[in-house]
C-alpha angles and dihedrals in degrees: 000000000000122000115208121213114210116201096187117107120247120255092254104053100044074055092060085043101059089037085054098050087043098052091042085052084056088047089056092050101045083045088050091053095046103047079044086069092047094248121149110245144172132208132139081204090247114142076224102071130064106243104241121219124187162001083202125189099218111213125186111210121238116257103264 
C-alpha cells in the first residue's frame, strides 16, 4: 500500500488566500488615503487587524 502526499493547496484555502491579499490591497489604499490627509494611523497590513486611525483633536470651527 502506497500513501501519496500532495503539496498543493486545497481549493479553499488558495481561495482564502486570494480573498486575504485583496483585502490587504484595499487596506494600502485606505492607509495611503488616510496618511495623505495627515491623519495618524495603525495598521501591521494583515487582512486580520482593524486599521486604527487617531488620536484625533477634534475642533469645531467658529460660526462665519
Amino acid at each position: 500500500m502506497t500513501t501519496s502526499c500532495s503539496t498543493r493547496a486545497s481549493p479553499a484555502r488558495t481561495v482564502q488566500g486570494r480573498v486575504a491579499e485583496q483585502d490587504e490591497e484595499i487596506g494600502r489604499r485606505i492607509e495611503a488615503a488616510l496618511r495623505a490627509q495627515h491623519l495618524p494611523v495603525e495598521w501591521n497590513g494583515s487582512s486580520q487587524q482593524r486599521i486604527s486611525v487617531g488620536p484625533l483633536t477634534w475642533q469645531r470651527r467658529l460660526p462665519a
